[in-house]
C-alpha positions as a LaTeX table, in Angstrom:
\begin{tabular}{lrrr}
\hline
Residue & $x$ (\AA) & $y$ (\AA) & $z$ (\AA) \\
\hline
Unk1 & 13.63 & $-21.25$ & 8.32 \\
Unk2 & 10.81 & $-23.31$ & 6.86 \\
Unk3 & 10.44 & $-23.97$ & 3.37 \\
Unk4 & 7.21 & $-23.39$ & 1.41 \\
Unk5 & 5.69 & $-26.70$ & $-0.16$ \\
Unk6 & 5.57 & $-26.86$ & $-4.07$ \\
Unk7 & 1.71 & $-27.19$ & $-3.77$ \\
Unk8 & 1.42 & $-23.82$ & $-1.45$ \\
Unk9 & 1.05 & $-20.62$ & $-3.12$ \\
Unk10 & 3.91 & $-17.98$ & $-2.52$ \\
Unk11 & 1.14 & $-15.22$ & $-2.17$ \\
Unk12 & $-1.20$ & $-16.53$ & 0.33 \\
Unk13 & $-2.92$ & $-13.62$ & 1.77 \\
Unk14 & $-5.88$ & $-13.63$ & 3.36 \\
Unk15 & $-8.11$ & $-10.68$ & 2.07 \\
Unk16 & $-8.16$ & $-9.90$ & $-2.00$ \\
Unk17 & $-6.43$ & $-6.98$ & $-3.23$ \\
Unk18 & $-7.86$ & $-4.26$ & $-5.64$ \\
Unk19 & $-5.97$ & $-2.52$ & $-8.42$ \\
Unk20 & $-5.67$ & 1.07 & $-7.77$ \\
Unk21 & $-3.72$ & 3.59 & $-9.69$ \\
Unk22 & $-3.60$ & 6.77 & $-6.68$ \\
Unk23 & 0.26 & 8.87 & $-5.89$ \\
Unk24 & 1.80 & 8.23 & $-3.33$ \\
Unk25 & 4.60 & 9.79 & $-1.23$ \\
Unk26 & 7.08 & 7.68 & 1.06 \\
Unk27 & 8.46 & 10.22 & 3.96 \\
Unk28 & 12.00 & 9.23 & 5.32 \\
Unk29 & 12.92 & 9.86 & 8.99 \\
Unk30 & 15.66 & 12.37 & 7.62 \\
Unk31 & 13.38 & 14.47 & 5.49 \\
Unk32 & 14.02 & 12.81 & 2.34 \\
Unk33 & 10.75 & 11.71 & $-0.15$ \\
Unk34 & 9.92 & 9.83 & $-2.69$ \\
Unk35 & 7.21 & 9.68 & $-5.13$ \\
Unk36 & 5.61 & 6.25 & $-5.55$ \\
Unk37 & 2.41 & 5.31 & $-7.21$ \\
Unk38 & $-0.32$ & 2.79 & $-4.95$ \\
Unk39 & $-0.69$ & $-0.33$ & $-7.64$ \\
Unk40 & $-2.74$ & $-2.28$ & $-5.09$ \\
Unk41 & $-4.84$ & $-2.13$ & $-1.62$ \\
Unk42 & $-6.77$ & $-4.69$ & 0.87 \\
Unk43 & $-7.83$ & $-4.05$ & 4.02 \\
Unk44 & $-4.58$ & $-5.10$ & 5.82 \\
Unk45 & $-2.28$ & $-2.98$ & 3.30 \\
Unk46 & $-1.26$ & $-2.01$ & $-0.22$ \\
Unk47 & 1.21 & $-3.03$ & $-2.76$ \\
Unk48 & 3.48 & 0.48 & $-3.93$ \\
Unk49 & 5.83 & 1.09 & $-6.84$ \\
Unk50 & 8.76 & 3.16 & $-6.48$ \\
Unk51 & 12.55 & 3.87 & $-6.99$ \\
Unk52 & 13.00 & 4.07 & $-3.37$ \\
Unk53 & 14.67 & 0.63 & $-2.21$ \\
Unk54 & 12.99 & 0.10 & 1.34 \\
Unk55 & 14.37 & $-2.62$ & 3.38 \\
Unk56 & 11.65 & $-5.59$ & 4.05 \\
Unk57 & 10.20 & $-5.83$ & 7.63 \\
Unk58 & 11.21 & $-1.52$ & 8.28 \\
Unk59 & 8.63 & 0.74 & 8.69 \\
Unk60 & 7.49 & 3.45 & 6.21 \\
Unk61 & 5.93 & 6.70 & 6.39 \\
Unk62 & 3.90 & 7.47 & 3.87 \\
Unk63 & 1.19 & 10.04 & 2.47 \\
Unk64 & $-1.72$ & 8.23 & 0.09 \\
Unk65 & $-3.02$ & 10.83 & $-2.33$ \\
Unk66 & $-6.63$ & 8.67 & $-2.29$ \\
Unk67 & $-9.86$ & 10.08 & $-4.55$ \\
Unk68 & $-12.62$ & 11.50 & $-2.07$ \\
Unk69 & $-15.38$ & 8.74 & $-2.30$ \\
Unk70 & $-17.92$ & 11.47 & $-2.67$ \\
Unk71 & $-15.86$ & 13.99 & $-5.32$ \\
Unk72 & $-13.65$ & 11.83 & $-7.54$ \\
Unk73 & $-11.59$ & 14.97 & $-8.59$ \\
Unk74 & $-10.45$ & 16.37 & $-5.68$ \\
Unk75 & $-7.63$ & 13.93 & $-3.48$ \\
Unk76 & $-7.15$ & 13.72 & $-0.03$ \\
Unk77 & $-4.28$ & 13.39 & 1.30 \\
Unk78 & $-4.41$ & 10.03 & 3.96 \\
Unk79 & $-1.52$ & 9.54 & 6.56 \\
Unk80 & $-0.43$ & 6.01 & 7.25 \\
Unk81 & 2.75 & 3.90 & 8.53 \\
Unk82 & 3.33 & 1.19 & 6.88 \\
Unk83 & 5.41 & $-2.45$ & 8.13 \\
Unk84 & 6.88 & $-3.57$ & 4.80 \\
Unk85 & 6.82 & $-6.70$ & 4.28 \\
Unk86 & 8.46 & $-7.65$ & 0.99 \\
Unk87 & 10.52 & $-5.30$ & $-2.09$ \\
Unk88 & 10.75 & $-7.16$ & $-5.52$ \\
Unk89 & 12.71 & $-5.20$ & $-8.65$ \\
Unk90 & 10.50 & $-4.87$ & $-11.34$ \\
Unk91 & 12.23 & $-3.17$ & $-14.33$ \\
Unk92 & 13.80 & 0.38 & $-12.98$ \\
Unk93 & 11.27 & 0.41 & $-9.99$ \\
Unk94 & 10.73 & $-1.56$ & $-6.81$ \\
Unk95 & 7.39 & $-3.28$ & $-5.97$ \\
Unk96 & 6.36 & $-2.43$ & $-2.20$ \\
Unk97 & 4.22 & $-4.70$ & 0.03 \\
Unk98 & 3.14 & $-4.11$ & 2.99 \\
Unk99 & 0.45 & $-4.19$ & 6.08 \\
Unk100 & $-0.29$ & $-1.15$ & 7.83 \\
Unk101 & 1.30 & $-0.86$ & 11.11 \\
Unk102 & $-0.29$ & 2.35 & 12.05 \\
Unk103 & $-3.22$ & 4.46 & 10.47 \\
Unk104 & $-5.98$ & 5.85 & 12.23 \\
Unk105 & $-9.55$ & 5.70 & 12.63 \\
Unk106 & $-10.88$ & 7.86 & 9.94 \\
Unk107 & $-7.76$ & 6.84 & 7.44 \\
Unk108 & $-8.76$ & 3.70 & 8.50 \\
Unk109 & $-12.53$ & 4.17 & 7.72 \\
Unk110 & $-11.83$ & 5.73 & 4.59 \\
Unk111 & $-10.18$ & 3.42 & 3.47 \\
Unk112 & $-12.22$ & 0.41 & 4.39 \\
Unk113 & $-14.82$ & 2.02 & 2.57 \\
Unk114 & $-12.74$ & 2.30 & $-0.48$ \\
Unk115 & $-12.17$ & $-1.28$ & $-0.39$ \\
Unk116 & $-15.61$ & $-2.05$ & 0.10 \\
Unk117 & $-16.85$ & $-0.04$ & $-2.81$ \\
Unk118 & $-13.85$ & $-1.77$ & $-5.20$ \\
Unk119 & $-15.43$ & $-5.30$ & $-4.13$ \\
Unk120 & $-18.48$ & $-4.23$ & $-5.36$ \\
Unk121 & $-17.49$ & $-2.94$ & $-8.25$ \\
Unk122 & $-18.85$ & 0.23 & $-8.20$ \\
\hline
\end{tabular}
């Protein structure tokens, strides 16, 4: 196990992530769910907030509840899998970070352009 240097940041991703405030549901293998709110997203993944524990480096189903880019009103409801990576208490809930391990093309397109459209600003 390697040690990170004092001068290295402990969060050194590559791509930025945007602050997002969409619902979330996390979709256990024995048809359990939880609710969980989406506090963050990048390209590679998102950052989640929920009371479900998840174990770091399982996998998680989940179902984003993400605004249509076209219709802000209506949500669509965006299938992923999801490699956690690390699960930090914060307060009653547990942060959620992870990369997704599985999502496809269209998810994936949509929400590219998502990201796209919170780098700009717009």
């Amino acid at each position: 196990m390697t040690t990170p240097r004092l001068d290295q940041p402990i969060d050194a991703r590559r791509e930025p992530r945007y602050n997002v405030s969409w619902r979330a549901r996390i979709e256990l293998p024995d048809g359990r769910h939880f609710d969980a709110k989406v506090r963050d997203i990048s390209e590679s993944g998102i950052g989640l907030q929920s009371d479900y524990c998840a174990q770091a480096r399982s996998t998680l189903q989940l179902t984003l509840g993400v605004p249509d880019l076209e219709d802000p009103g209506r949500v669509l409801a965006v299938p992923a899998t999801l490699r956690v990576m690390f699960v930090v208490m914060q307060g009653h809930d547990f942060r959620i970070g992870g990369v997704w391990s599985n999502i496809g093309p269209q998810a994936q397109h949509f929400l590219h352009m998502w990201v796209r459209r919170l780098r700009m600003g717009l």
